[in-house]
C-alpha positions, -999 to 999 in steps of 0.1 A, spaced: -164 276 -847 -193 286 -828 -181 270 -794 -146 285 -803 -164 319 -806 -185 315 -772 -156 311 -752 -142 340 -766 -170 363 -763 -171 349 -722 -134 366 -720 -144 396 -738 -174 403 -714 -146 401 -682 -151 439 -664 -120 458 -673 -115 489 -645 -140 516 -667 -109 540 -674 -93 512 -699 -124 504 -716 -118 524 -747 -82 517 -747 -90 480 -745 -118 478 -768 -96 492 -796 -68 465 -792 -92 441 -792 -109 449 -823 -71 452 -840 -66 420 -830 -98 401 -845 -93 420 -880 -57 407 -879 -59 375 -863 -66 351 -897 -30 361 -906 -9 359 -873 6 334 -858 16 349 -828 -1 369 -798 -4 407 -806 9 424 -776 -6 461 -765 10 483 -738 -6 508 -719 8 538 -703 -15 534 -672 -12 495 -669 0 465 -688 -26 447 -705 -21 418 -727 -44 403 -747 -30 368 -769 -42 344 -791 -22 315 -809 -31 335 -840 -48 308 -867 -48 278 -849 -65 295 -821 -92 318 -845 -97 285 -872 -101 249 -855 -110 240 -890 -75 251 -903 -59 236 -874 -75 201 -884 -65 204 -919 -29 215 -905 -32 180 -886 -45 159 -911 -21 169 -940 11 167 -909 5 143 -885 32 157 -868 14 186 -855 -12 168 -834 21 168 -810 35 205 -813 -4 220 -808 -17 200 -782 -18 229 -753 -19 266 -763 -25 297 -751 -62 306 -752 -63 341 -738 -40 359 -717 -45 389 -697 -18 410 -678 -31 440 -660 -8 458 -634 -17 490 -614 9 515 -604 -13 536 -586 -31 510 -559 -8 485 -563 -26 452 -576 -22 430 -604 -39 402 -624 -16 376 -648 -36 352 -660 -29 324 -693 -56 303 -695 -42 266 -716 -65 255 -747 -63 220 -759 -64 213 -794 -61 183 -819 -82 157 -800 -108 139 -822 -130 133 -790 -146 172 -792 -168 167 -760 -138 159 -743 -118 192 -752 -148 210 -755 -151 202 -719 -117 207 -704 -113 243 -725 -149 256 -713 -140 247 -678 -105 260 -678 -117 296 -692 -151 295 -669 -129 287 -641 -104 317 -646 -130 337 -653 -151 332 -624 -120 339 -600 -109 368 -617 -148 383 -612 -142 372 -574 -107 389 -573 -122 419 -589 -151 424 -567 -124 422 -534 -109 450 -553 -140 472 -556 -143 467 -523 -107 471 -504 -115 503 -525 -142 517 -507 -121 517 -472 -87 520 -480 -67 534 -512 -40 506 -509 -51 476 -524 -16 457 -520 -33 423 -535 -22 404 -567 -39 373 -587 -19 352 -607 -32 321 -626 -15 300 -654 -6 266 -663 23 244 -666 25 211 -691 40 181 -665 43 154 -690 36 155 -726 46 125 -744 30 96 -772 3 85 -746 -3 109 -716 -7 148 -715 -7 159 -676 -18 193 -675 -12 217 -640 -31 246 -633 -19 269 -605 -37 297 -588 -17 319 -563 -34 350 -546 -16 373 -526 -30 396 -495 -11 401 -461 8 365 -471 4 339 -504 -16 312 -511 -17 285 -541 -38 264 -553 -29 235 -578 -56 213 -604 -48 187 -623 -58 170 -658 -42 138 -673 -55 127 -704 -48 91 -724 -35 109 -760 -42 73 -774 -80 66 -762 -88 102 -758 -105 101 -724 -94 118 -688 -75 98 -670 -87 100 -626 -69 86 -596 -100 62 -591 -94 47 -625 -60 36 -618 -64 9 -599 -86 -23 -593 -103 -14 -563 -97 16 -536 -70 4 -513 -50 26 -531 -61 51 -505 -47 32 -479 -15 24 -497 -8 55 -505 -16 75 -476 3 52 -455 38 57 -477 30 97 -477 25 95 -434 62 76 -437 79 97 -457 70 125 -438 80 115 -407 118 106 -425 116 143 -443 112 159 -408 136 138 -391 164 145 -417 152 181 -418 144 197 -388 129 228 -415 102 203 -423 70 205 -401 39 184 -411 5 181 -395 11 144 -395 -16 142 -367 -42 161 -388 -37 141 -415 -55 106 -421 -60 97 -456 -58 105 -488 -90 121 -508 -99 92 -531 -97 119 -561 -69 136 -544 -52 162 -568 -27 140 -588 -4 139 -620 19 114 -637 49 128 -640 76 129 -671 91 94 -658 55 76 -651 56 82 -615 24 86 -597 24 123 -578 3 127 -552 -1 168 -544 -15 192 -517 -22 227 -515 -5 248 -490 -22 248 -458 -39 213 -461 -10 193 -444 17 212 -436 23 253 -427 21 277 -455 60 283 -459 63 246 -470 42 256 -502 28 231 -525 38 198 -515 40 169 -538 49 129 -529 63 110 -555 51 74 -553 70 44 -556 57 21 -582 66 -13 -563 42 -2 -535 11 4 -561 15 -22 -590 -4 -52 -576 -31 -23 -573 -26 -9 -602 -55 -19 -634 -24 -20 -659 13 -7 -665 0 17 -695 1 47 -676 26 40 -648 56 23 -643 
């Protein structure tokens, strides 16, 4: 409960702009002398922004109910895997900028350093940029009264099923133009431990492998689709702990953030990898096949 608490207390110390303080603080402290008895986020809406504050109600405010709730239905180690920690939804009319941000919260793995260690990073994370995003704010402020800038950060389950849990994280500023960024968790649901690219496969010419089918297949995307541009001459190899998921069918996706290999208007870009090309690299067929 205390760890639980910590990370609370770290979102409750984010800087709210000074003339919501009050306004805040009040919806805040209705929420913690109600939130034994919800089960759902508490929503508050302000006249001069929208700010949101939610919790998953008890399983989020009472890890030690939550565990009960698992041990007496086993059941619900699969519907409370991933829930919403704390989200925050702030929108000004006036200078025009915005912060959505739901950070994810894992729950109902016996391994606690494990969580303990992918929910403290995901909040530290989101909190750090939203300090950075705030500061730009302050000051933008100082020489211009448009701010015209938006921060957006939230997370997407890719595959959620008896043995893998592939969590995305996405972080998308906007300024003059829009930029994401993309992270990645996969954990084993069986043995409880993170699952990395490294630790796929016997040895590393997996790099090779892989960033010889992604070089192909773009040359064959922008041959078929004179829209397509890739900085195929810019682009060597694969990072050896390259951003990667296992998608909803056991397919190996290898992803890039915008900029890194092609322009900006291609976005995110992912490469689904065949399986024949990687199994006689592969340590098992557990995770993908």
């Amino acid at each position: 409960m205390k760890r639980i608490n910590d990370w609370k207390n770290e979102y409750e110390r984010i800087s709210i702009p000074p003339l919501l303080n009050e306004t805040v603080n009040k919806a805040v402290l209705l929420h913690h002398k109600k939130r034994s008895r919800k089960k759902v986020a508490k929503m508050f809406f302000l006249s001069a922004a929208a700010i949101v504050f939610s919790f998953v109600g008890a399983v989020n405010a009472s890890p030690s109910m939550a565990k009960a709730m698992v041990r007496e239905l086993p059941i619900l180690r699969d519907i409370i895997k991933v829930v919403t920690f704390y989200s925050i939804h702030f929108e000004s009319d006036n200078e025009k900028y915005a912060v959505h941000m739901s950070t994810p919260h894992i729950e109902g793995l016996e391994n606690e350093k494990l969580s303990n260690f992918l929910n403290e990073k995901y909040i530290l994370e989101n909190k750090q940029l939203y300090d950075q995003f705030m500061k730009e704010i302050d000051e933008i402020r100082r020489s211009s009264t448009q701010v015209n800038r938006s921060l957006d950060m939230g997370y997407e389950i890719k595959t959620d099923d008896d043995g893998i849990l592939s969590i995305a994280r996405y972080v998308t500023e906007v300024a003059a133009s829009a930029s994401t960024k993309m992270r990645f968790d996969t954990v084993d649901k069986r043995r409880e431990i993170l699952i990395t690219l490294p630790s796929l496969f016997k040895n590393d010419e997996y790099v090779n492998v892989i960033s010889r089918y992604i070089k192909k297949k773009m040359m064959v995307d922008m041959k078929e689709d004179e829209n397509k541009v890739y900085w195929i001459d810019q682009f060597t190899n694969i990072d050896p702990n390259q951003s990667f998921y296992i998608n909803k069918d056991r397919k190996l996706v290898i992803v890039f953030d915008e900029y890194t290999i092609a322009p900006g208007y291609m976005g995110v870009l992912e490469f689904v990898v065949p399986t024949e090309l990687l199994k006689h690299l592969l340590v098992s067929n557990e995770y993908i096949y």
